[in-house]
C-alpha positions in Angstrom: 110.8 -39.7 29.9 108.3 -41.0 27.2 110.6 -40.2 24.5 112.9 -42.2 25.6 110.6 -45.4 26.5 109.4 -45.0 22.7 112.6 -45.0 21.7 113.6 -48.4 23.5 110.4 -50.1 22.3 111.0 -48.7 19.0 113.7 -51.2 18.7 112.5 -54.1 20.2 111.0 -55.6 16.9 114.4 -55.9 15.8 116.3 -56.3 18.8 114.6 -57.8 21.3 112.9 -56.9 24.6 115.6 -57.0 26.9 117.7 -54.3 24.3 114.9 -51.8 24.2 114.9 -51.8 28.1 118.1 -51.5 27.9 117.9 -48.3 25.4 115.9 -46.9 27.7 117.6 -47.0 30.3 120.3 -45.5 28.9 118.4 -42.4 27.1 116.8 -42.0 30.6 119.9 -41.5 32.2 121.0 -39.4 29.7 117.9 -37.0 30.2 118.6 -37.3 34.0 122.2 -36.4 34.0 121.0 -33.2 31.3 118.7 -32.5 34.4 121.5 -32.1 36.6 123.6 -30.2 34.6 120.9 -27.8 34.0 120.3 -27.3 37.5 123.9 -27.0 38.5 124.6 -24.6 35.3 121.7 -22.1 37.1 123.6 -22.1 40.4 126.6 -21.4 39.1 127.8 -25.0 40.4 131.1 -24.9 37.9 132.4 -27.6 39.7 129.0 -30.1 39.4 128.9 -28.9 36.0 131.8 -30.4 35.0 131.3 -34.1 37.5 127.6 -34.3 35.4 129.6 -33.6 31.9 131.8 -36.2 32.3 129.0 -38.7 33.8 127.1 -36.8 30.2 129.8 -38.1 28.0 130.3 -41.4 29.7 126.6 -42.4 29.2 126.8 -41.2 25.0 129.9 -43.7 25.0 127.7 -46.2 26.8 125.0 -45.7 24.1 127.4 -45.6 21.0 128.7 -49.0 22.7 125.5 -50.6 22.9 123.9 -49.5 19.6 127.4 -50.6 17.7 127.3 -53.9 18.9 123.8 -54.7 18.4 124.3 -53.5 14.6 127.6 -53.3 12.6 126.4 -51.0 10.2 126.8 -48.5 13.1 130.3 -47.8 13.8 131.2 -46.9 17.7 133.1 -44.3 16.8 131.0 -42.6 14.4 128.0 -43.1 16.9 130.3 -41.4 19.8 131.0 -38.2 16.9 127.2 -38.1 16.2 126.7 -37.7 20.7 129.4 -35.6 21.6 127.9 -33.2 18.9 125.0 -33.5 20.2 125.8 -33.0 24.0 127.8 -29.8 22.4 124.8 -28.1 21.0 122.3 -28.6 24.1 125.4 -27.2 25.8 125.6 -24.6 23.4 121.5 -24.0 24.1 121.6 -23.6 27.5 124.4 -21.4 27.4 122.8 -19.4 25.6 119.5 -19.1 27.3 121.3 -18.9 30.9 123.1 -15.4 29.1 119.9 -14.5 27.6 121.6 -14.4 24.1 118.7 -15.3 22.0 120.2 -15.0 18.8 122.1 -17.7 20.2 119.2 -19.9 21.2 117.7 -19.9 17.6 121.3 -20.9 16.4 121.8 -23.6 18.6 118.0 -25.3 17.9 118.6 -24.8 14.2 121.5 -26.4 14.6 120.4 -29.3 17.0 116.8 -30.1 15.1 119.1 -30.7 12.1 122.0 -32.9 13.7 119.0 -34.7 15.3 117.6 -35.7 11.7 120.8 -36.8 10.9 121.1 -38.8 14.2 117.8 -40.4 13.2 118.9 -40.5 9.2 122.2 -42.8 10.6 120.0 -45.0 13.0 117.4 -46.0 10.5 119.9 -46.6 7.4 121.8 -48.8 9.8 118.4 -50.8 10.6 117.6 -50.7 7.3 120.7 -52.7 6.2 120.9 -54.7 9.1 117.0 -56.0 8.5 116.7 -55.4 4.5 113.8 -57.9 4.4 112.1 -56.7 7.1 112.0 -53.6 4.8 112.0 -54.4 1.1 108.5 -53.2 0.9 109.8 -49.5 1.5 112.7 -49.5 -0.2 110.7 -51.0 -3.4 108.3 -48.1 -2.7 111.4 -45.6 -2.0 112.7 -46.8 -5.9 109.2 -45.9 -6.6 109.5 -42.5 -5.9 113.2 -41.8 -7.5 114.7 -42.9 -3.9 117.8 -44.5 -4.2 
C-alpha cells in the first residue's frame, strides 16, 4: 500500500492535496480488489472471480476518469486502453502461476514491466505539458542531451 500513497503524493505538487488522496484511494482499492481476485482465483471461486473483475474494471474506469479530468493531455479513453491492458497482463500472470506455466510467468512480467513504463512514459508527458514551466529546466537539459 506504500506504492500507492507515493503515487498520490507524487501528484500533489501539481494537483493538490485533496487529488493525491484521492489517487490513493483509488490505487488502494485497486490493490485490494487484485487481493480478492487472487484469493478467489486459488479457490476456484469462478463466480467471485468474475463479481471482483468487474468491481477491477470499474475502479481503472474510476482512475482513467479522475486522471482525465485533472489533465487534458490525458485522454479517458486512452487512459481506460492503457488499464484494461494492464488488468489483462496481471491476469495473464496469475494465470499462469496458478497452472504453474512458468514460461508463461516470464512472458506475462516481460510484458507487464514494459506496459508499466509506458503507463508511466504517458503520465509524465501529460504532466509535463500540462505544467511546462514547472519543467523547463529538464526539458532544456533533455535538448541537451539530443532529447527531443
Amino acid at each position: 500500500m506504500k506504492n500507492q500513497e507515493d503515487l498520490g503524493n507524487a501528484i500533489k505538487p501539481y494537483y493538490g492535496e485533496q487529488a493525491g488522496i484521492k489517487l490513493t484511494e483509488l490505487l488502494r482499492e485497486h490493490i485490494l480488489i487484485a487481493g480478492k481476485i487472487v484469493d478467489a482465483a486459488k479457490s476456484g471461486d469462478e463466480a467471485s472471480v468474475k463479481k471482483f473483475n468487474t468491481e477491477w474494471y470499474k475502479n481503472a474506469d474510476d482512475i482513467a476518469q479522475f486522471l482525465s479530468s485533472a489533465n487534458p493531455n490525458l485522454p479517458k479513453k486512452a487512459l481506460q486502453e492503457l488499464l484494461y491492458m494492464h488488468l489483462k497482463l496481471v491476469a495473464d500472470d496469475l494465470s499462469a502461476r496458478l497452472n504453474k506455466d512458468w514460461d508463461a510467468v516470464i512472458k506475462a512480467f516481460d510484458e507487464g514491466f514494459d506496459h508499466i513504463i509506458k503507463k508511466a512514459d504517458t503520465l509524465t508527458e501529460g504532466i509535463i505539458k500540462q505544467f511546462p514551466n514547472k519543467f523547463s529546466l529538464f526539458i532544456q537539459q533533455l535538448k541537451g542531451l539530443g532529447g527531443s
